[in-house]
N, CA, C and O atoms as a Maestro MAE file, in Angstrom:
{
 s_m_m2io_version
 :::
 2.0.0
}

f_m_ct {
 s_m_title
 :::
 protein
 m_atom[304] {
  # First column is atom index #
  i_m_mmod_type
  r_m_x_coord
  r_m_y_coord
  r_m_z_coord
  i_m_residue_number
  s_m_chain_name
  s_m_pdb_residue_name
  s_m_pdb_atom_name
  i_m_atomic_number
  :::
  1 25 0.822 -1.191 0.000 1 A "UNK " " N  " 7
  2 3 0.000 0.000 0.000 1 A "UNK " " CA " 6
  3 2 0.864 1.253 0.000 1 A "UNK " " C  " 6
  4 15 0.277 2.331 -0.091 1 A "UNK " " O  " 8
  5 25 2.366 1.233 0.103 2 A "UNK " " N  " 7
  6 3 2.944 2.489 0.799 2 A "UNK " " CA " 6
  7 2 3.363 2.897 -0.512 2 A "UNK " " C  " 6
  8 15 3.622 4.065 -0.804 2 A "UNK " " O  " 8
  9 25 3.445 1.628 -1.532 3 A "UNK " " N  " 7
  10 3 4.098 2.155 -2.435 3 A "UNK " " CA " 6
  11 2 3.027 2.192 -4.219 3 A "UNK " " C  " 6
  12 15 3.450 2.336 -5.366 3 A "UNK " " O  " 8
  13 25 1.383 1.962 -3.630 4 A "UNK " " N  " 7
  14 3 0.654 2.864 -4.129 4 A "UNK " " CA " 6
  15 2 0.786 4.201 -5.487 4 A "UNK " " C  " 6
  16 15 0.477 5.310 -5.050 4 A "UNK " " O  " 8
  17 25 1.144 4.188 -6.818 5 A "UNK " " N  " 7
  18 3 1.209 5.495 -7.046 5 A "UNK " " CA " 6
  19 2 0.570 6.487 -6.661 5 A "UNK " " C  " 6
  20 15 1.237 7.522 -6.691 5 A "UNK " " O  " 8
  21 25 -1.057 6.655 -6.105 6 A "UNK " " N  " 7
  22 3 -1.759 7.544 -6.397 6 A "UNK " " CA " 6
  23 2 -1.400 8.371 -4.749 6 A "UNK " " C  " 6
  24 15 -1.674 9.546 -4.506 6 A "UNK " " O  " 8
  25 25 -0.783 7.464 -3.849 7 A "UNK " " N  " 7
  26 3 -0.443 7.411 -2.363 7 A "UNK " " CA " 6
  27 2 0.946 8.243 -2.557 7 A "UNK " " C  " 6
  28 15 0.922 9.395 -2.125 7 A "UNK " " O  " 8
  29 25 2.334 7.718 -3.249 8 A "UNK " " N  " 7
  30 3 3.004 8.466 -3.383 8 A "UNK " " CA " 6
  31 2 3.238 9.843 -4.515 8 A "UNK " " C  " 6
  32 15 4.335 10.368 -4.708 8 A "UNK " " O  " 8
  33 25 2.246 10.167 -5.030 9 A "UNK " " N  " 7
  34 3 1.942 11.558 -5.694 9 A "UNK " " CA " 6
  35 2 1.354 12.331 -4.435 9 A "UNK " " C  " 6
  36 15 1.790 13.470 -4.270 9 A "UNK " " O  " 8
  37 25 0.642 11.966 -3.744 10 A "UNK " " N  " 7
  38 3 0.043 12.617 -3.014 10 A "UNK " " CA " 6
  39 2 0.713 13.266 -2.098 10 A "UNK " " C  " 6
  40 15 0.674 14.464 -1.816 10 A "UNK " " O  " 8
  41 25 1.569 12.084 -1.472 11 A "UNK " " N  " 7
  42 3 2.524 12.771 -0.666 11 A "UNK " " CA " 6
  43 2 3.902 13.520 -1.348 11 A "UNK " " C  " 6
  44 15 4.728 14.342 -0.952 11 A "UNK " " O  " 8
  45 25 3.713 12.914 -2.340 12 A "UNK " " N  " 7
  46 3 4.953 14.390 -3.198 12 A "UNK " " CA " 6
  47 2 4.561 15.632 -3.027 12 A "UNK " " C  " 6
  48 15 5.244 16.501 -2.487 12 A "UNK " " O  " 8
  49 25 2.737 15.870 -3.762 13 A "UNK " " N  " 7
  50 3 2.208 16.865 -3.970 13 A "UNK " " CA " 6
  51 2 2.308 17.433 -2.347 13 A "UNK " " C  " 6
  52 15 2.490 18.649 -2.415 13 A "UNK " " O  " 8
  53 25 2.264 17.080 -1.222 14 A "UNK " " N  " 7
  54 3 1.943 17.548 0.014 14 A "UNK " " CA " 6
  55 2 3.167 18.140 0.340 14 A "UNK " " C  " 6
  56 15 3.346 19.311 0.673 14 A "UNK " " O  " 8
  57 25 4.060 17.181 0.212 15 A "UNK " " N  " 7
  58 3 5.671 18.040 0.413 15 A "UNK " " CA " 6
  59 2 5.739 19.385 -0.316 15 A "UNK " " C  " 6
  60 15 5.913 20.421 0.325 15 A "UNK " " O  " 8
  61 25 5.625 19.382 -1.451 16 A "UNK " " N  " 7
  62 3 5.966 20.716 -2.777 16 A "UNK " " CA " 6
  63 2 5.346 21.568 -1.967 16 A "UNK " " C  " 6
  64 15 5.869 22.664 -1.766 16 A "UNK " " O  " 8
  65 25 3.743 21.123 -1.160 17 A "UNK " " N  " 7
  66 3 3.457 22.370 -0.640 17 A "UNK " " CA " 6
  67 2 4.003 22.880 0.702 17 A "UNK " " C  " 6
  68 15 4.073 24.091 0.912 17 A "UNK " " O  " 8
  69 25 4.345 22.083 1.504 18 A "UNK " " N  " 7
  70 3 4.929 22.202 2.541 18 A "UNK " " CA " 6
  71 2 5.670 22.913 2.529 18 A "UNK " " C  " 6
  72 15 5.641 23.755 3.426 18 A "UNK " " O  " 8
  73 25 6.966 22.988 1.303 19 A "UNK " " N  " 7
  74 3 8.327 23.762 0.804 19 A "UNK " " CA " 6
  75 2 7.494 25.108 0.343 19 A "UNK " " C  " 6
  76 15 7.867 26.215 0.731 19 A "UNK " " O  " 8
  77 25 6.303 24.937 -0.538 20 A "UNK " " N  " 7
  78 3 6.192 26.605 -0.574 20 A "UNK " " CA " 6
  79 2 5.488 27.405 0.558 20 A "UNK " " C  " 6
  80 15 5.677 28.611 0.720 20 A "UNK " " O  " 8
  81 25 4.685 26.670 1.308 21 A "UNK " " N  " 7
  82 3 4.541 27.119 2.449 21 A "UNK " " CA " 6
  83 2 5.242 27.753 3.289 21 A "UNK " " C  " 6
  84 15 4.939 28.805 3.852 21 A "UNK " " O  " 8
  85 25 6.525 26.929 3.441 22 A "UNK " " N  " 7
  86 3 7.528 27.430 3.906 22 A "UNK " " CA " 6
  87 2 8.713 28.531 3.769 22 A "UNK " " C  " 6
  88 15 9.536 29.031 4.536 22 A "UNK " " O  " 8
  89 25 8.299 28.679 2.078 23 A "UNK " " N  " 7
  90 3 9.318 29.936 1.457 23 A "UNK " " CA " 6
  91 2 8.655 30.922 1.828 23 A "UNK " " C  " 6
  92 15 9.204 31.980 2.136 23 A "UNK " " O  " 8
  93 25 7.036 30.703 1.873 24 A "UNK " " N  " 7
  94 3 6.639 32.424 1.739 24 A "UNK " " CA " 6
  95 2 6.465 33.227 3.009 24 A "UNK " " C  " 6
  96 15 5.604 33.261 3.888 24 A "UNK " " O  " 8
  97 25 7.725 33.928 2.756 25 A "UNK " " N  " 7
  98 3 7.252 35.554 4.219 25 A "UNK " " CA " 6
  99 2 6.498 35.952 4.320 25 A "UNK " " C  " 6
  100 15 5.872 35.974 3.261 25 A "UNK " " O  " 8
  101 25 5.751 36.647 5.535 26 A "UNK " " N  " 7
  102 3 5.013 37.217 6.210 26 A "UNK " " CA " 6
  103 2 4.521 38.467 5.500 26 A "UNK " " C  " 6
  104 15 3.409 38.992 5.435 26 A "UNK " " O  " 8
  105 25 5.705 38.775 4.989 27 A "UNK " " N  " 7
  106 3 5.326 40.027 4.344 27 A "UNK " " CA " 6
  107 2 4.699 39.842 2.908 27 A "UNK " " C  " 6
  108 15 4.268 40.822 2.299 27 A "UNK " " O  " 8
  109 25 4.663 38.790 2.470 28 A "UNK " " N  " 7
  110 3 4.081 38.493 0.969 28 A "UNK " " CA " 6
  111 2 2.239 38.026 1.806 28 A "UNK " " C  " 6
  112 15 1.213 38.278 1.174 28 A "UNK " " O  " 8
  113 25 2.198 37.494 2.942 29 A "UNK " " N  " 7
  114 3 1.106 37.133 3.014 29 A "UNK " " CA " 6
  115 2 -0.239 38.462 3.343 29 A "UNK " " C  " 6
  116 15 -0.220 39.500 4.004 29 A "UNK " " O  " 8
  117 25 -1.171 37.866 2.618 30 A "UNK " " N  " 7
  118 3 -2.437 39.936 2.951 30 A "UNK " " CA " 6
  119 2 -2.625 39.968 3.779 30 A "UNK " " C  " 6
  120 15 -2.934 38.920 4.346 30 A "UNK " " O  " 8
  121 25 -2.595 40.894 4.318 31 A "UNK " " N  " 7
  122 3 -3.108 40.950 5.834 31 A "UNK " " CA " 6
  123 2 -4.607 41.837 5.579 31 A "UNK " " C  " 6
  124 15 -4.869 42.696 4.737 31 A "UNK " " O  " 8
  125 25 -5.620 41.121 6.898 32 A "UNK " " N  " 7
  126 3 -7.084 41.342 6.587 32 A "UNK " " CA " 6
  127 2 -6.915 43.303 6.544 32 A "UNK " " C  " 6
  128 15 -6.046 44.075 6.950 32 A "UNK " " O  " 8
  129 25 -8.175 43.477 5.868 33 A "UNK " " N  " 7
  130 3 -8.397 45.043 5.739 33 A "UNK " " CA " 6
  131 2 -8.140 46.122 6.915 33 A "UNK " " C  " 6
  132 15 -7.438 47.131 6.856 33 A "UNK " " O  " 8
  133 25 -8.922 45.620 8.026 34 A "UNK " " N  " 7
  134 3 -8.774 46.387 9.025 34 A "UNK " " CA " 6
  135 2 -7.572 46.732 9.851 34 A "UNK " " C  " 6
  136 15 -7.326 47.665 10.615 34 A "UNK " " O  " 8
  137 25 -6.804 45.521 9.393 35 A "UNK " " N  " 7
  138 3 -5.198 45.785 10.060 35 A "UNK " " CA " 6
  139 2 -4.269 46.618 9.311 35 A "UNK " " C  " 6
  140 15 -3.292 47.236 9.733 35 A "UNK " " O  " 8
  141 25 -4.773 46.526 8.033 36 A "UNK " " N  " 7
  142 3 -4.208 47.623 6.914 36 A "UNK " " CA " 6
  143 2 -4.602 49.175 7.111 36 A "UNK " " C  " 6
  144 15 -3.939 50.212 7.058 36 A "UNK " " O  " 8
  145 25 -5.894 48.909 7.349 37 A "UNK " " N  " 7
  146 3 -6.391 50.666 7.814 37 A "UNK " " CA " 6
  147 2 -5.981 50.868 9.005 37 A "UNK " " C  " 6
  148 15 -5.621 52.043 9.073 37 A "UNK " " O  " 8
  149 25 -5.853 50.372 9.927 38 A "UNK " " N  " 7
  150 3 -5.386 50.315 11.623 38 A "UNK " " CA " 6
  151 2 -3.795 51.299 11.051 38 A "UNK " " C  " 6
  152 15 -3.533 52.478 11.287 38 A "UNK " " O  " 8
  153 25 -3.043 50.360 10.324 39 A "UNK " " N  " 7
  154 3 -1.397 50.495 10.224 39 A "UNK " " CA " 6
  155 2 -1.282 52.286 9.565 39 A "UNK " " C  " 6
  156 15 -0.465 53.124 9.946 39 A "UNK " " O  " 8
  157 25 -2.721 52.538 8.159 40 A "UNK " " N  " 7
  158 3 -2.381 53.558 7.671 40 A "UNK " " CA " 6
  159 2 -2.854 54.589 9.288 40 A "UNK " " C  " 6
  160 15 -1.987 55.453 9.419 40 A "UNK " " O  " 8
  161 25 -3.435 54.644 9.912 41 A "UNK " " N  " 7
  162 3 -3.380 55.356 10.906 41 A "UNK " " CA " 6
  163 2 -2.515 55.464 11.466 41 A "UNK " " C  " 6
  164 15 -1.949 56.554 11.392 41 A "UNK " " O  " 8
  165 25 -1.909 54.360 12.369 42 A "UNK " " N  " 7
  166 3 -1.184 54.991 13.151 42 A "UNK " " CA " 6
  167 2 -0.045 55.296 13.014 42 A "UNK " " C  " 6
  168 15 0.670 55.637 13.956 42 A "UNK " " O  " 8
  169 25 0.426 55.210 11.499 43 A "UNK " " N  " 7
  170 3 1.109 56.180 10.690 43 A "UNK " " CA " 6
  171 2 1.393 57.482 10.929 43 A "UNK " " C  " 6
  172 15 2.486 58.017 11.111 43 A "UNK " " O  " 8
  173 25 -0.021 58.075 10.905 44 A "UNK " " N  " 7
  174 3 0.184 59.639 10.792 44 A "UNK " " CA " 6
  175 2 -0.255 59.987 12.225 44 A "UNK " " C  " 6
  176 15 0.409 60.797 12.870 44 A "UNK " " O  " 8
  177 25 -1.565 59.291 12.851 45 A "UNK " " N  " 7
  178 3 -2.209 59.793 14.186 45 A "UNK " " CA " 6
  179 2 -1.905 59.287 15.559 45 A "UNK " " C  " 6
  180 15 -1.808 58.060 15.537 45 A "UNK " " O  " 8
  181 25 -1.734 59.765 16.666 46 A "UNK " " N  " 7
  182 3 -0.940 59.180 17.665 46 A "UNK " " CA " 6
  183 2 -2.558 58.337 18.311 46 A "UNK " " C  " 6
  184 15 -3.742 58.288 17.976 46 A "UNK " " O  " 8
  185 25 -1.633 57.757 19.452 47 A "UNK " " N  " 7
  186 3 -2.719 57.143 20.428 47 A "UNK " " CA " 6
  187 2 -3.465 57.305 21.335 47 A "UNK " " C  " 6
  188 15 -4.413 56.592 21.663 47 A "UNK " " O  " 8
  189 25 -2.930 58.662 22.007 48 A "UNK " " N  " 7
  190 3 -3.566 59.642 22.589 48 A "UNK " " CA " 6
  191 2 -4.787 60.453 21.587 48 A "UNK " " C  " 6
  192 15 -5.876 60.794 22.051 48 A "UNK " " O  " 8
  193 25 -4.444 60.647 20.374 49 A "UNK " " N  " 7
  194 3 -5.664 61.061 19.720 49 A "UNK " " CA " 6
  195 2 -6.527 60.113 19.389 49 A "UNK " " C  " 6
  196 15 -7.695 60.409 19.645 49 A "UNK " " O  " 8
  197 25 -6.411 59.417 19.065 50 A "UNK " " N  " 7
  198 3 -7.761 57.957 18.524 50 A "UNK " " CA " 6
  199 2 -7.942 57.697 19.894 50 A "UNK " " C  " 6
  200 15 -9.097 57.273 19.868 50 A "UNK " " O  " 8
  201 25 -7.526 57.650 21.311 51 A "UNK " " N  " 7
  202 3 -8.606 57.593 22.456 51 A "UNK " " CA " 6
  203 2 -9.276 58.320 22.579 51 A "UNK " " C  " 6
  204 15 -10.449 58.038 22.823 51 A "UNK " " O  " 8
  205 25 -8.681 60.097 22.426 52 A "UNK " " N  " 7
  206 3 -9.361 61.328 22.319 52 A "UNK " " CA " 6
  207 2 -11.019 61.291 21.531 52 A "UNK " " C  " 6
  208 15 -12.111 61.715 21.908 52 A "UNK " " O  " 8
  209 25 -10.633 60.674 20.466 53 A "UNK " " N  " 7
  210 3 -11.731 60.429 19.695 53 A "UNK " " CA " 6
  211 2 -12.637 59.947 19.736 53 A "UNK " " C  " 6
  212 15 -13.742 60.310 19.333 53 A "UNK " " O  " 8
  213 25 -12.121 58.491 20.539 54 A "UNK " " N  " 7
  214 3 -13.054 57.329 21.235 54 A "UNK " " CA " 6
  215 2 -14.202 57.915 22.215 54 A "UNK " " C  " 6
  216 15 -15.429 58.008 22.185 54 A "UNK " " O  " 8
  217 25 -13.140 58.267 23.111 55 A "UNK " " N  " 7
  218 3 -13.935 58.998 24.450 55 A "UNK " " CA " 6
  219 2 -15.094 60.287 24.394 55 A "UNK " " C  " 6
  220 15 -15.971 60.518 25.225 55 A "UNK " " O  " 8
  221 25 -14.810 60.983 23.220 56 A "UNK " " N  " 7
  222 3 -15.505 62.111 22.720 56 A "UNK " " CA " 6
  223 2 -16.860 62.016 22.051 56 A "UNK " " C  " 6
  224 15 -17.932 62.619 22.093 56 A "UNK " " O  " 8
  225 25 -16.106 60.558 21.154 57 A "UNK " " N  " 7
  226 3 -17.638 59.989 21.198 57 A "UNK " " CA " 6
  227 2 -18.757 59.188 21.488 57 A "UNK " " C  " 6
  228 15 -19.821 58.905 20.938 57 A "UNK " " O  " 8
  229 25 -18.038 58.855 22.761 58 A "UNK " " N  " 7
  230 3 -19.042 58.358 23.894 58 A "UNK " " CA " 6
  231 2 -19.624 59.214 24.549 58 A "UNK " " C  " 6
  232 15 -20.783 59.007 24.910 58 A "UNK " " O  " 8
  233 25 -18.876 60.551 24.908 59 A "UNK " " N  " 7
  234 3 -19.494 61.250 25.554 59 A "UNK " " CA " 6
  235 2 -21.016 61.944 25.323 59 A "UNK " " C  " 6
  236 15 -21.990 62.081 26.062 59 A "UNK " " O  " 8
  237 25 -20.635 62.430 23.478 60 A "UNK " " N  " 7
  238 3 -21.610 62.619 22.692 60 A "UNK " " CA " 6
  239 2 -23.021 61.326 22.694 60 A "UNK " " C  " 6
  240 15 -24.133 61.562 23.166 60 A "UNK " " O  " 8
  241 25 -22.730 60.387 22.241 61 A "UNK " " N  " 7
  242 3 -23.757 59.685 22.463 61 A "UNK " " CA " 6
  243 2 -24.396 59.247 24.006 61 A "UNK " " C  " 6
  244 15 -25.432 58.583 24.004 61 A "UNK " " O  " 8
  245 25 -23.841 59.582 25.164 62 A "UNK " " N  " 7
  246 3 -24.661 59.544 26.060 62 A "UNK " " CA " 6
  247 2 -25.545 60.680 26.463 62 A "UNK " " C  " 6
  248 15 -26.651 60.570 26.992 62 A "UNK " " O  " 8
  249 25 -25.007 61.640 26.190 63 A "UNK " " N  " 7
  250 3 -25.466 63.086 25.944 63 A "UNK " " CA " 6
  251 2 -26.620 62.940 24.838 63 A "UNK " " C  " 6
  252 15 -27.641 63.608 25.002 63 A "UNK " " O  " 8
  253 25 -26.530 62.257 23.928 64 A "UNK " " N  " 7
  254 3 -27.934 62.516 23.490 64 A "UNK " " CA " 6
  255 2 -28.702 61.255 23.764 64 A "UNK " " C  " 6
  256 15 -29.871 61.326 23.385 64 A "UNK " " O  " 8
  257 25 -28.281 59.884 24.438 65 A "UNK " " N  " 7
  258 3 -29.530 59.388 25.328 65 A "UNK " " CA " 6
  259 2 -29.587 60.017 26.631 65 A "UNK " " C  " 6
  260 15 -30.271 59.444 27.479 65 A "UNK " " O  " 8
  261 25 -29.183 60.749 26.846 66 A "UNK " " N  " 7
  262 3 -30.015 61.272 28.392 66 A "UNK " " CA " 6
  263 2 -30.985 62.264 27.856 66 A "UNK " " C  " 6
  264 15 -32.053 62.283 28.468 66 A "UNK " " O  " 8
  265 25 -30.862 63.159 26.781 67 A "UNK " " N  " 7
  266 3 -31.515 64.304 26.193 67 A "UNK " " CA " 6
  267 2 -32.614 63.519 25.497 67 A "UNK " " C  " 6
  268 15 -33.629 64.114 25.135 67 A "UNK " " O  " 8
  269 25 -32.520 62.681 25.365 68 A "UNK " " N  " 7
  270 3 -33.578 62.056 24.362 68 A "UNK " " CA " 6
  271 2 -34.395 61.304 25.130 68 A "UNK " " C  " 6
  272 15 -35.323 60.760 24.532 68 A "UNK " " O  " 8
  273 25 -34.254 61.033 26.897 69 A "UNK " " N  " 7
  274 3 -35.051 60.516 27.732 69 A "UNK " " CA " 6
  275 2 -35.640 61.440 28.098 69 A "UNK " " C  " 6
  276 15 -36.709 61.543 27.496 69 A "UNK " " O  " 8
  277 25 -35.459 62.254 28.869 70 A "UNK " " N  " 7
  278 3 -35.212 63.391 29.461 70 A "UNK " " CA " 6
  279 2 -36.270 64.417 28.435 70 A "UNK " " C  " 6
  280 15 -37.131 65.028 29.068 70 A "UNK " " O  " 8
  281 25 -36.253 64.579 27.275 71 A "UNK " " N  " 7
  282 3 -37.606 65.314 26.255 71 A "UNK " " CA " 6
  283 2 -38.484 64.591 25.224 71 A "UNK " " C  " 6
  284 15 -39.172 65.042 24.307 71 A "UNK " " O  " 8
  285 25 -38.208 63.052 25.740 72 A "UNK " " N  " 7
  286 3 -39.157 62.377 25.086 72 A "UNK " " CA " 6
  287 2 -40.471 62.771 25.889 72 A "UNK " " C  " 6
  288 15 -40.548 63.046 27.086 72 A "UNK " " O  " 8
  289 25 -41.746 62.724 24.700 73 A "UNK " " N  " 7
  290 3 -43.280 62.557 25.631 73 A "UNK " " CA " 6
  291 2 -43.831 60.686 25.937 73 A "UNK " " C  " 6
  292 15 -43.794 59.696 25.206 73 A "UNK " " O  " 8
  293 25 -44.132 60.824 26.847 74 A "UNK " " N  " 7
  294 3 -45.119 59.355 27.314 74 A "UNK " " CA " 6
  295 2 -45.915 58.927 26.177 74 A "UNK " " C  " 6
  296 15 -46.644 59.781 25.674 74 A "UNK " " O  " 8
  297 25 -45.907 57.890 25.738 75 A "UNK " " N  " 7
  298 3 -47.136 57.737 24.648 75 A "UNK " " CA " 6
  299 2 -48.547 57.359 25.264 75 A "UNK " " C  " 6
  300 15 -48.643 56.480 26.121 75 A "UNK " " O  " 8
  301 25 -49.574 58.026 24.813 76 A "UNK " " N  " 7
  302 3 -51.045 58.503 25.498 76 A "UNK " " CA " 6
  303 2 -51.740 57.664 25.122 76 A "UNK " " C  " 6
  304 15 -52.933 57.668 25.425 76 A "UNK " " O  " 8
  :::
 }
 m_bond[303] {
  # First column is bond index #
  i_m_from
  i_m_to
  i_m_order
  :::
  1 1 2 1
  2 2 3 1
  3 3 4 2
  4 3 5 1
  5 5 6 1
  6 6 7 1
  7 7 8 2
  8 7 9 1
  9 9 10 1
  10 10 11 1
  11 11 12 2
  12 11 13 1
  13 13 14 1
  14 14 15 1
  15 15 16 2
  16 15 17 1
  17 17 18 1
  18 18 19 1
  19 19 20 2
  20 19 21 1
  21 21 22 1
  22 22 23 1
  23 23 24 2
  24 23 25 1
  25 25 26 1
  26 26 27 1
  27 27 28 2
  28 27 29 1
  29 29 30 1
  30 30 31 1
  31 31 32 2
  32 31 33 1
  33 33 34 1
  34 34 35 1
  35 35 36 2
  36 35 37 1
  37 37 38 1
  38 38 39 1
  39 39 40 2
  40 39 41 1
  41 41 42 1
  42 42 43 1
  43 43 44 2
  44 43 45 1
  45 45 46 1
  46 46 47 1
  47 47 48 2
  48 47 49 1
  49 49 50 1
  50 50 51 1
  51 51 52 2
  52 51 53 1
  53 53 54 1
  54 54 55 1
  55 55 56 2
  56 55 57 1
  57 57 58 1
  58 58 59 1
  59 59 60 2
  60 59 61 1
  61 61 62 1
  62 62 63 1
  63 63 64 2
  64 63 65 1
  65 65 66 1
  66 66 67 1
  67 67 68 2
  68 67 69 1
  69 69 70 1
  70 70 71 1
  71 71 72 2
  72 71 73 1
  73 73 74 1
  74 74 75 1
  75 75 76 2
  76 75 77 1
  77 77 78 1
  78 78 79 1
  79 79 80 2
  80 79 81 1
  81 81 82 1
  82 82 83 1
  83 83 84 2
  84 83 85 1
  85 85 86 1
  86 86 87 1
  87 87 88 2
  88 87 89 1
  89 89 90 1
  90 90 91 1
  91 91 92 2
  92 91 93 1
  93 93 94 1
  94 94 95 1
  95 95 96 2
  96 95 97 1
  97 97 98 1
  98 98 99 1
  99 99 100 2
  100 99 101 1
  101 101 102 1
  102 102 103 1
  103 103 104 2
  104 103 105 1
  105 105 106 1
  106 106 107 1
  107 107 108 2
  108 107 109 1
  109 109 110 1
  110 110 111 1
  111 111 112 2
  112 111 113 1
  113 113 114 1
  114 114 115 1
  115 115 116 2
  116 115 117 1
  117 117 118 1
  118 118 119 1
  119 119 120 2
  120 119 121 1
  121 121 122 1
  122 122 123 1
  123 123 124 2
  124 123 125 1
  125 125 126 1
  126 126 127 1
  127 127 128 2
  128 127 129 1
  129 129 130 1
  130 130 131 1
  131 131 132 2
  132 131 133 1
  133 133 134 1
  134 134 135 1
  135 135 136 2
  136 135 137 1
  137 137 138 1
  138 138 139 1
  139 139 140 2
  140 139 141 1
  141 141 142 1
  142 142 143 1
  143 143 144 2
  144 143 145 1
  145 145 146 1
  146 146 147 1
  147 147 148 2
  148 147 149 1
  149 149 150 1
  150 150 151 1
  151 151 152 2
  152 151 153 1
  153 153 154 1
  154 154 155 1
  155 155 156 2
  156 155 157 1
  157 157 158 1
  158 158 159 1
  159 159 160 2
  160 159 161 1
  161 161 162 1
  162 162 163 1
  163 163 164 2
  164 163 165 1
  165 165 166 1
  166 166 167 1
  167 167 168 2
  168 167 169 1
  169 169 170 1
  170 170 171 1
  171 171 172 2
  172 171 173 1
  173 173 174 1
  174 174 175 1
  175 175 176 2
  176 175 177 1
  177 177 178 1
  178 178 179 1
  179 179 180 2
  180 179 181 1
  181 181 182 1
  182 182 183 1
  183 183 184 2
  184 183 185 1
  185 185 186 1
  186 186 187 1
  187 187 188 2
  188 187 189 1
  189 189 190 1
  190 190 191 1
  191 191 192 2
  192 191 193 1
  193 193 194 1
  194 194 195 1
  195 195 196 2
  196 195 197 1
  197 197 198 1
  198 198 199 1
  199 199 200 2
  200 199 201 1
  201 201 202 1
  202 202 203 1
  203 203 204 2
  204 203 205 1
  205 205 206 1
  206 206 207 1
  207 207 208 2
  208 207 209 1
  209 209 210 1
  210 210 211 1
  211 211 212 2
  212 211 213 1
  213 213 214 1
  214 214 215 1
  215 215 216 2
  216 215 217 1
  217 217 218 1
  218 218 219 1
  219 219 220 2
  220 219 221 1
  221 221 222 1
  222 222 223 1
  223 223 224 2
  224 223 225 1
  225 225 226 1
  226 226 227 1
  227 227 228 2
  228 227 229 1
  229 229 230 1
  230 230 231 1
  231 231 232 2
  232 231 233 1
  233 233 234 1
  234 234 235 1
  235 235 236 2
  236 235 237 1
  237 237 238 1
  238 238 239 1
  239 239 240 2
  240 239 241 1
  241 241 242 1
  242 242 243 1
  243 243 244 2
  244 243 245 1
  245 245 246 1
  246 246 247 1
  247 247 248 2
  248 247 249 1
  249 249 250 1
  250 250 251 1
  251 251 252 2
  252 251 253 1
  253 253 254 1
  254 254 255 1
  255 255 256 2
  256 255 257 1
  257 257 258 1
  258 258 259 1
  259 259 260 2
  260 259 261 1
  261 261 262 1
  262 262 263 1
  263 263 264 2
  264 263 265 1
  265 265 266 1
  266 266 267 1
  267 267 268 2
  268 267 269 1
  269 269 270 1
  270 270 271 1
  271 271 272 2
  272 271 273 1
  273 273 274 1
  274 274 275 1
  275 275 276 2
  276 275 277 1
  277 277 278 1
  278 278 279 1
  279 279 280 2
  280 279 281 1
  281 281 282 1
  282 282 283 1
  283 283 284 2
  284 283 285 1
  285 285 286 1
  286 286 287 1
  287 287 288 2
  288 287 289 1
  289 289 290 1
  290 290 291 1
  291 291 292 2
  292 291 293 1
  293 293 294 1
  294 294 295 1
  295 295 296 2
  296 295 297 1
  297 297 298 1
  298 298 299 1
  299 299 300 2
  300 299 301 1
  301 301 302 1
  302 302 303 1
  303 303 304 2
  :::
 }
}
């Protein structure tokens, strides 16, 4: 059985990939979208500002659910 052709192609074919598996760097492999937009940021913008940002707009959106409890009417 070991010596099978369709058994030893297979495991040829598995090696070949193993070897290119193994050639290709990190840097040839894509990296998903969001880690790409993440990288063009923090490029130019520090980390203190994208918390700045974060926090600013939390603040904003609780600010308008309290305003939006707060002058809603009861439904009649």
């Amino acid at each position: 059985m070991q010596n099978d052709p369709s058994t030893l192609a297979a495991l040829a074919e598995k090696e070949q990939a193993d070897e290119r598996s193994a050639k290709a760097s990190p840097e040839e492999q894509k990296l998903p979208r969001r880690y790409r937009m993440y990288d063009k940021i923090k490029d130019n913008v520090s980390l203190r500002t994208i918390d700045g940002v974060i926090i600013g707009t939390s603040v904003l959106i609780v600010i308008a659910l309290i305003y939006g409890i707060l002058t809603g009417t009861p439904p009649q």
